[in-house]
TIDRENBA-202582 format. One record per residue (C-alpha): residue number from 1; x, y, z. Coordinates in steps of 0.1 Angstrom, whole numbers, always signed. Example, Ala and Ser with C-alpha at 12.3 -4.5 7.8 and 13.67 -1.06 7.14 Angstrom:
BEGIN
{resi=1, x=+123, y=-45, z=+78}
{resi=2, x=+137, y=-11, z=+71}
***
This chain:
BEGIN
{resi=1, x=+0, y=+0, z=+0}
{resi=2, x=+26, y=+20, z=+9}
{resi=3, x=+50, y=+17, z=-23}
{resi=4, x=+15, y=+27, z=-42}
{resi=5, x=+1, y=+55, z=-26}
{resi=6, x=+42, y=+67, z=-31}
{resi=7, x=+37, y=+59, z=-66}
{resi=8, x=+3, y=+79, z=-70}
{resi=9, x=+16, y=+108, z=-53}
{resi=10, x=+53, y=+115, z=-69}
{resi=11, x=+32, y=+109, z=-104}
{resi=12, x=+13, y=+140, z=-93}
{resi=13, x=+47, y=+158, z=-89}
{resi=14, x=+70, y=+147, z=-118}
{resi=15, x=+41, y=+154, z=-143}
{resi=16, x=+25, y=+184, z=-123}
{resi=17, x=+51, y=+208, z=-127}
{resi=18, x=+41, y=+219, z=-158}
{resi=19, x=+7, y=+219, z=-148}
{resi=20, x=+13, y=+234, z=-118}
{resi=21, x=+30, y=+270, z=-135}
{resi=22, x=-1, y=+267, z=-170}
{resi=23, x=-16, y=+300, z=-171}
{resi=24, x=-15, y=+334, z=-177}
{resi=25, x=+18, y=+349, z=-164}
{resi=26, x=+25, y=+388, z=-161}
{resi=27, x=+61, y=+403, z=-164}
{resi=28, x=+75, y=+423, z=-132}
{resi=29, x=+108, y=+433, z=-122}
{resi=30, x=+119, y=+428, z=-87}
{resi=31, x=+131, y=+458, z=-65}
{resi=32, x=+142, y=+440, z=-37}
{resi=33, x=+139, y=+404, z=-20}
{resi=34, x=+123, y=+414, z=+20}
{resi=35, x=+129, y=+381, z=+30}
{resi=36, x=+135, y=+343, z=+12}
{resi=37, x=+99, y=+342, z=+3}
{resi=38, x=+87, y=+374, z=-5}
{resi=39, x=+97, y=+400, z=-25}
{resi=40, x=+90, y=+443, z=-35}
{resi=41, x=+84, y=+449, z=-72}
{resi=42, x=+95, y=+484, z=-92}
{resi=43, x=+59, y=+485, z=-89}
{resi=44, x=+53, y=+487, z=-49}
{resi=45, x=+34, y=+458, z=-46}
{resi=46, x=+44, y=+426, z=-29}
{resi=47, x=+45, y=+388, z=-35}
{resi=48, x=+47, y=+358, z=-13}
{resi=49, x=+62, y=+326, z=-30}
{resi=50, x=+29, y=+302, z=-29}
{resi=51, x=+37, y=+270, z=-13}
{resi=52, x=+65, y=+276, z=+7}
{resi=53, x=+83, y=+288, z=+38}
{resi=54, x=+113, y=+302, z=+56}
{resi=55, x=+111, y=+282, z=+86}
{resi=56, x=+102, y=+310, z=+117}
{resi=57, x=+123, y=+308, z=+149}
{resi=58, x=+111, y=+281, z=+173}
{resi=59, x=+86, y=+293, z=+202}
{resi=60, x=+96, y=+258, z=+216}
{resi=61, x=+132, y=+265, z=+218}
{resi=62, x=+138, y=+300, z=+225}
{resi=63, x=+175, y=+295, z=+233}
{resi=64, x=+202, y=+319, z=+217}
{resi=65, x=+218, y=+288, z=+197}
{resi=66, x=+182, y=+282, z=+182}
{resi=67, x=+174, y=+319, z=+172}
{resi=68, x=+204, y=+324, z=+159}
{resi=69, x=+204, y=+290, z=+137}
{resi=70, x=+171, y=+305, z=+127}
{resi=71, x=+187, y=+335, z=+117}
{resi=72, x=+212, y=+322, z=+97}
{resi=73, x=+184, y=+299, z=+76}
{resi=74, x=+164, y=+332, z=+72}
{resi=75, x=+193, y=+352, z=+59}
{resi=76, x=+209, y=+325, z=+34}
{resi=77, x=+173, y=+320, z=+18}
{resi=78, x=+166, y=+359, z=+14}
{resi=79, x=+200, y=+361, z=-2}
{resi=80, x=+196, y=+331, z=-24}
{resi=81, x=+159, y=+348, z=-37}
{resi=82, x=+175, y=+379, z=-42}
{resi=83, x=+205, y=+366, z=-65}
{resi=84, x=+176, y=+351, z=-88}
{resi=85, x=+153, y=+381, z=-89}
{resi=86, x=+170, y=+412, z=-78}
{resi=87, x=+170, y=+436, z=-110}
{resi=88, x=+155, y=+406, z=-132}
{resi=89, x=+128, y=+402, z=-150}
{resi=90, x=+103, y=+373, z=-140}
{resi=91, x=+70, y=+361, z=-150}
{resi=92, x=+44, y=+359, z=-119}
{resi=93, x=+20, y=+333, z=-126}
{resi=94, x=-10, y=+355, z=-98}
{resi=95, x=-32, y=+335, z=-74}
{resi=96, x=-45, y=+365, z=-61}
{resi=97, x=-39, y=+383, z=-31}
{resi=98, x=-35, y=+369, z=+4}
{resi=99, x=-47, y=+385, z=+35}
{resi=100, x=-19, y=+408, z=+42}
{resi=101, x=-24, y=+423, z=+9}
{resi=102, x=+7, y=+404, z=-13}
{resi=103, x=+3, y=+393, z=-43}
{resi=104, x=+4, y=+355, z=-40}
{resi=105, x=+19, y=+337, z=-70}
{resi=106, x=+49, y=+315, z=-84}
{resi=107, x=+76, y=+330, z=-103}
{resi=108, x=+93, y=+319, z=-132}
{resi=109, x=+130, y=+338, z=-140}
{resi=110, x=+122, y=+352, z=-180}
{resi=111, x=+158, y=+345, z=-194}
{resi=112, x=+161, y=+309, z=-179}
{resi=113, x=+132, y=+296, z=-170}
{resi=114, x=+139, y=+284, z=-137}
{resi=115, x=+104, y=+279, z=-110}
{resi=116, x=+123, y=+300, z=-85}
{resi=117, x=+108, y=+285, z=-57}
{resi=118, x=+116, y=+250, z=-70}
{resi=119, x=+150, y=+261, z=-72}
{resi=120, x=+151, y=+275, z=-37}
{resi=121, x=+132, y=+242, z=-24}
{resi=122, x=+154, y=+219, z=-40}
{resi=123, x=+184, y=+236, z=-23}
{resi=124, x=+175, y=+235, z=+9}
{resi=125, x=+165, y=+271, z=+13}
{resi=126, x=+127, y=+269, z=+14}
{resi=127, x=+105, y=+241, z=+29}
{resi=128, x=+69, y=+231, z=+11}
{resi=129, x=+38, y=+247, z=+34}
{resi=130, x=+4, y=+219, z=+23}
{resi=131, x=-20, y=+240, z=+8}
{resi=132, x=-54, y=+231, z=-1}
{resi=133, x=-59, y=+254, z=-25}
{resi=134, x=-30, y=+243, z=-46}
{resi=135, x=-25, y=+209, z=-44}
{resi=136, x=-9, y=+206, z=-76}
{resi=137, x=+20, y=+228, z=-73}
{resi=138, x=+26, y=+212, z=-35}
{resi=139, x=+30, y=+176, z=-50}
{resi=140, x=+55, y=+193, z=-75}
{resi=141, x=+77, y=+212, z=-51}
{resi=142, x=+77, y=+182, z=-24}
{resi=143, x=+88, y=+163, z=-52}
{resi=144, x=+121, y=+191, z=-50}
{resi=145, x=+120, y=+190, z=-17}
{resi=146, x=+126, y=+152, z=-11}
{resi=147, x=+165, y=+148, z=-21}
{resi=148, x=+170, y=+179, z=-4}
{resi=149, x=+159, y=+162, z=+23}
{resi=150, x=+174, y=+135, z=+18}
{resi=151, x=+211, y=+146, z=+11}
{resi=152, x=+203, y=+169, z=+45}
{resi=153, x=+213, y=+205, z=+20}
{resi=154, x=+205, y=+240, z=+38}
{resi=155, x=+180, y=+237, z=+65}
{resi=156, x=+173, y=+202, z=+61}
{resi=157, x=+210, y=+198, z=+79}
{resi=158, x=+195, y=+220, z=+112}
{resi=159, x=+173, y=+214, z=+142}
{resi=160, x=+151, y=+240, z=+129}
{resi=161, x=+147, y=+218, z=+94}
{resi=162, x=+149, y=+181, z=+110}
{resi=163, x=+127, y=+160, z=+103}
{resi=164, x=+117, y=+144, z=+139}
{resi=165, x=+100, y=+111, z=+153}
{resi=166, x=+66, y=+108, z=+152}
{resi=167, x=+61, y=+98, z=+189}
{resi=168, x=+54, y=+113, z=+221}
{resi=169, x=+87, y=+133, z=+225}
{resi=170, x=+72, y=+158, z=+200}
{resi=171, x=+53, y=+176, z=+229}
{resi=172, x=+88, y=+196, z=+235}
{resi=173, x=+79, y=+209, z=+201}
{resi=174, x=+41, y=+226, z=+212}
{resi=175, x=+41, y=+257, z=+191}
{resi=176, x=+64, y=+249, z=+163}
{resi=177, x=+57, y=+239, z=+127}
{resi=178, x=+73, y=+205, z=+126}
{resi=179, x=+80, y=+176, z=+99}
{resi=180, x=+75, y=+144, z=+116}
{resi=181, x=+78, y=+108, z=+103}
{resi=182, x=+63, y=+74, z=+118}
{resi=183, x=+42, y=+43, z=+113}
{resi=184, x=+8, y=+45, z=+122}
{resi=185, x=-2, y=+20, z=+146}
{resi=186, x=-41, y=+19, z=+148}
{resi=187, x=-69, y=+47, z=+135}
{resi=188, x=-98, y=+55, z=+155}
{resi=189, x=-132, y=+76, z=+152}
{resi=190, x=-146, y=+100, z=+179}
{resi=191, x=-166, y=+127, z=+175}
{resi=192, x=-169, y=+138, z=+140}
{resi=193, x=-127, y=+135, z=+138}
{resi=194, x=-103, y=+106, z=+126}
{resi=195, x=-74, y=+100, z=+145}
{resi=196, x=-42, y=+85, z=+133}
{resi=197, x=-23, y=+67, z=+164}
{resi=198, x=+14, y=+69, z=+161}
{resi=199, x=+14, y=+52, z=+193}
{resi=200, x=-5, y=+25, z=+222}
{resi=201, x=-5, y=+51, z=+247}
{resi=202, x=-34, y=+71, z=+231}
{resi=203, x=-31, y=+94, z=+264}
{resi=204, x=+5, y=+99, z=+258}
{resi=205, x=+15, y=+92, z=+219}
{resi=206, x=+16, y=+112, z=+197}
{resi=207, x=-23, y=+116, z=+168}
{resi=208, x=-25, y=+130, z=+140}
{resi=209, x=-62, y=+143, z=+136}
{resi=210, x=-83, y=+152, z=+107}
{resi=211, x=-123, y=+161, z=+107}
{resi=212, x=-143, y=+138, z=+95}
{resi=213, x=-156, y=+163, z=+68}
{resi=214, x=-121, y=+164, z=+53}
{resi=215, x=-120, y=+128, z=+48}
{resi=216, x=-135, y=+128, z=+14}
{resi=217, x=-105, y=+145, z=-2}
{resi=218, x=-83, y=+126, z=+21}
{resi=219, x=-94, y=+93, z=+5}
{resi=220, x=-99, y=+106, z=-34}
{resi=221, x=-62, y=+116, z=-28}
{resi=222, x=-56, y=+80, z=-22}
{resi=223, x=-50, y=+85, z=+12}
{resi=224, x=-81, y=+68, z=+28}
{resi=225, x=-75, y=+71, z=+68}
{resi=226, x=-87, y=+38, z=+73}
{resi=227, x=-62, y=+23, z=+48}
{resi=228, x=-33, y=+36, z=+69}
{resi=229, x=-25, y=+16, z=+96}
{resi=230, x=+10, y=+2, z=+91}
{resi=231, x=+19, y=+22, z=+70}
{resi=232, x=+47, y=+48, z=+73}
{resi=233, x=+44, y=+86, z=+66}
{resi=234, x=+55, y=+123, z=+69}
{resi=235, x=+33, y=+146, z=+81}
{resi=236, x=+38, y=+182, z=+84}
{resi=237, x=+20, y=+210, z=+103}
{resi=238, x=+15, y=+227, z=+138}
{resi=239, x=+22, y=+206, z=+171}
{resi=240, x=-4, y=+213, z=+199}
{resi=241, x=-12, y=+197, z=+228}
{resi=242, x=-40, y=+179, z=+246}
{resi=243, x=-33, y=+168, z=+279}
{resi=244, x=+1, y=+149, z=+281}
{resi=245, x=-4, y=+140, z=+244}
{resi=246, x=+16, y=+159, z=+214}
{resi=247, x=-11, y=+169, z=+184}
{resi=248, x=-13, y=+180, z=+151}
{resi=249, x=-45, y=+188, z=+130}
{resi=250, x=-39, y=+183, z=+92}
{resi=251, x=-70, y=+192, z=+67}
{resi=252, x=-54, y=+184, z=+33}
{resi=253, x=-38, y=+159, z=+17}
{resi=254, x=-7, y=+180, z=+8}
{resi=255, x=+3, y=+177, z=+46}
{resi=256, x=+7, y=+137, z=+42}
{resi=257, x=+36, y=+120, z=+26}
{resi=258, x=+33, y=+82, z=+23}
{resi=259, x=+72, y=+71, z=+32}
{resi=260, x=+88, y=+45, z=+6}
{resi=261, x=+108, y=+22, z=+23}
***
């Protein structure tokens, strides 16, 4: 089950990219990158990179060695956007504007082609955000993001990019944006949510839950909850709590990677 639901969703990704930047695409020039995943065009207006992240500082671990790691990650990235669009001219595929007011899009460098944020992903500068609204272009950058991962390059070889155990030890990480990976041991049904048991010790162990009203997109994305026992995956997203017991609520598909062993 595992090796296939890999299968379905890397297809996604290798074939996807060119779906994922198909449609109309206006030409700006970039004044200045404000950060590694957003940037001031000639024009005054702002985009934000869809589908990705500069990992924030941790509110778990507040310790100078962590903030400044953080710091580090943050500045490499924003230096690393503004070498590919700084005085260039890029084509901004729009999704329309976020609610800060930016522009939120993907850009494509004119002269070369390049997905800038792919490029930024697949060096370890940028980590993939699941995003309901464009599922598409997340299966393509995770896709980017995997050997990054993989060959631990930028943040993936830092605390703040490490991908941790799924188990009960995440509770240090309350507050933080984590990438987690496990085997789920049993799934269970309470009260209009689906719950995804990482461990015996429901009390303790680490769940991953989802609302029941999600699960239809869960399970066209071939990721059926009940089909998921035993089998390993990533998840992504934000660690709470509930009693002595680490949480995280997911409510796409985009957030679950099926691991292939």
């Amino acid at each position: 089950l595992a090796a296939g639901l890999v299968a379905a969703t890397t297809g996604v990704a290798g074939a996807g990219e060119d779906l994922c930047l198909d449609g109309p695409r206006e030409t700006v020039w970039a004044a200045a990158a404000e950060s590694g995943d957003e940037i001031l065009l000639t024009d005054g207006r702002r985009v934000r990179l869809a589908g990705v992240e500069v990992p924030p500082p941790s509110l778990a671990d507040r310790s100078p060695a962590a903030r400044a790691e953080a710091g580090r990650i943050a500045t490499a990235a924003r230096s690393a956007l503004a070498d590919r669009v700084e005085g260039r001219e890029s084509a901004l595929l729009d999704l329309g504007e976020d609610r800060w007011g930016r522009r939120l899009g993907h850009l494509v460098d004119t002269e070369s082609g390049h997905w800038v944020e792919g490029d930024l992903v697949a060096e370890g500068h940028l980590r993939v955000v699941p995003s309901r609204d464009d599922p598409v272009c997340v299966a393509a950058l995770l896709a980017r993001e995997k050997p990054a991962r993989a060959e631990r390059r930028g943040l993936w070889a830092t605390a703040v990019g490490e991908v941790r155990p799924a188990d009960r030890s995440l509770v240090a990480r309350v507050g933080d944006v984590v990438v987690a990976e496990g085997t789920v041991r049993s799934v269970g049904r309470s009260r209009g949510r689906t719950w995804l048991n990482f461990g015996d010790d429901i009390v303790r162990d680490f769940a991953v839950v989802m609302n029941d009203n999600d699960r239809v997109r869960f399970e066209r994305a071939g990721l059926a909850p009940d089909r998921l026992k035993g089998v390993r995956i990533r998840v992504r997203g934000l660690v709470s709590r509930r009693g002595e017991a680490p949480r995280m609520s997911v409510d796409d598909p985009t957030a679950i990677e099926p691991v292939e062993r």
